[in-house]
N, C-alpha and C positions, 0 to 999 in steps of 0.2 A: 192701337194705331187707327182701326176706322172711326173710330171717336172723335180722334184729332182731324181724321181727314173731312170728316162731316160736319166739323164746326169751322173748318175753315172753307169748305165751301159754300155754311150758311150765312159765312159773316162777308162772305165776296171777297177773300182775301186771293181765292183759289181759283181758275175757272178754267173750266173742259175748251172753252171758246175762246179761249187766248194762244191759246197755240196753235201750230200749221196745222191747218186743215188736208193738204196734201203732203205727204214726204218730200222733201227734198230731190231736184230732179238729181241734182249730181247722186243722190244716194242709191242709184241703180248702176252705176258704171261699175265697172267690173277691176277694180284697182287691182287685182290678183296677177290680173293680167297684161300682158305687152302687145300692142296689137303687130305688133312685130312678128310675134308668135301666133299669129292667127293664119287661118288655110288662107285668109282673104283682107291681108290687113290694110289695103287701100278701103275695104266697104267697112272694115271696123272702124278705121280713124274714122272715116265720113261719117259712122254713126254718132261716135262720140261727137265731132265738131259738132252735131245738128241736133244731137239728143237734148240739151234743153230746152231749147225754141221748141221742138217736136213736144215734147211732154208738158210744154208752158201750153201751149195751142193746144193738144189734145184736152187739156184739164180746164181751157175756156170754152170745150163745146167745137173743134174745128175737126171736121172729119175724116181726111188722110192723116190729119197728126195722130187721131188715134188711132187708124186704120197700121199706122209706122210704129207707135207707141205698143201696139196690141204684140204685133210681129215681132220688136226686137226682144218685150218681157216673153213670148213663149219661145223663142230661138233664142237668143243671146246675140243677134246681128253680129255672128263673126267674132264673138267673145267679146262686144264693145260692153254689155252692159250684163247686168248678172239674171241670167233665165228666173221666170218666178211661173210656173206651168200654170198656176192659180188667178192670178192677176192677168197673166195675159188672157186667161179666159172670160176672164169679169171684164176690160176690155171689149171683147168680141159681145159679148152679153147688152154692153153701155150702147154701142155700137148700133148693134141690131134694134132694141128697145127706142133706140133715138129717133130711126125712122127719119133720119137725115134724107133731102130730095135724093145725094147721090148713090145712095144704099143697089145695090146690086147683088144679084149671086153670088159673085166671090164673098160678099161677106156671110151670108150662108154656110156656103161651102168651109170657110174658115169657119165660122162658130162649131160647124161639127165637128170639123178636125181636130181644133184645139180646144174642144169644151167637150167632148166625146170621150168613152170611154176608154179605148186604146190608147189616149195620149194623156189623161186625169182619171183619178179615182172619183167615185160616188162623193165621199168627203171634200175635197177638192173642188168639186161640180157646184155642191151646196153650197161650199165659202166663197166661191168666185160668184156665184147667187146674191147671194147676203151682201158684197163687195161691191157687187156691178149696182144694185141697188143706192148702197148709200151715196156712190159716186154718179150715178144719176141725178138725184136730188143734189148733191153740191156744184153738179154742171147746172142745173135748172137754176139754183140759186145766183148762179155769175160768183162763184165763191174759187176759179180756177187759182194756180198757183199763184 
């Protein structure tokens, strides 16, 4: 099987670079759920109405999208979309790293909360590392979704 997959990446039939470079924004919604059934399902629906402008924006480099994009991946905004504790930290990481003119305390104060150990593991901390990283370089490139 890696024989086959290495000859068909050498012949260009196959390529890493044809495919989405980001996941799909709908594939963070939380289809499990109603936000009917949520503590706050007026802030759920909003999130979902707003969640893919929000994560299109964040993923071109716009800094409350991600600052919103960060917060609903480590909360779940009222069950609109499916918690990822990892990603919202990598997030806070792209965030902080970007050194955006609007960067303030609170995004500090968020990077510890939600990249801290109380709220992710050691493992977790690394991959949202490794995560925040590449997703920097694809915001640099203008490669957003």
């Amino acid at each position: 099987m890696q024989l086959l997959l290495a000859g068909l990446f050498a012949c260009g039939c196959v390529s890493l670079v044809d495919g989405p470079l980001w996941p799909r924004a709908e594939s963070y919604i939380d289809t499990t759920m109603d936000c009917s059934r949520s503590a706050d399902p007026g802030n759920c629906q909003h999130a979902r109405d707003t969640w893919k402008t929000e994560y299109d924006a964040a993923t071109a480099g716009q800094y409350q999208s991600q600052r919103n994009v960060a917060f609903c991946l480590s909360t779940g905004c009222d069950n609109a979309v499916q918690p990822d504790k990892m990603l919202g930290c990598a997030w806070r990481i792209v965030i902080v790293n970007s050194r955006h003119a609007e960067l303030d305390n609170t995004d500090t104060v968020n990077l510890k909360q939600f990249c801290g150990s109380t709220y992710i593991d050691q493992a977790g901390r690394h991959a949202a590392e490794a995560q925040a990283q590449r997703m920097v370089e694809l915001i640099g490139k203008g490669l957003g979704a």
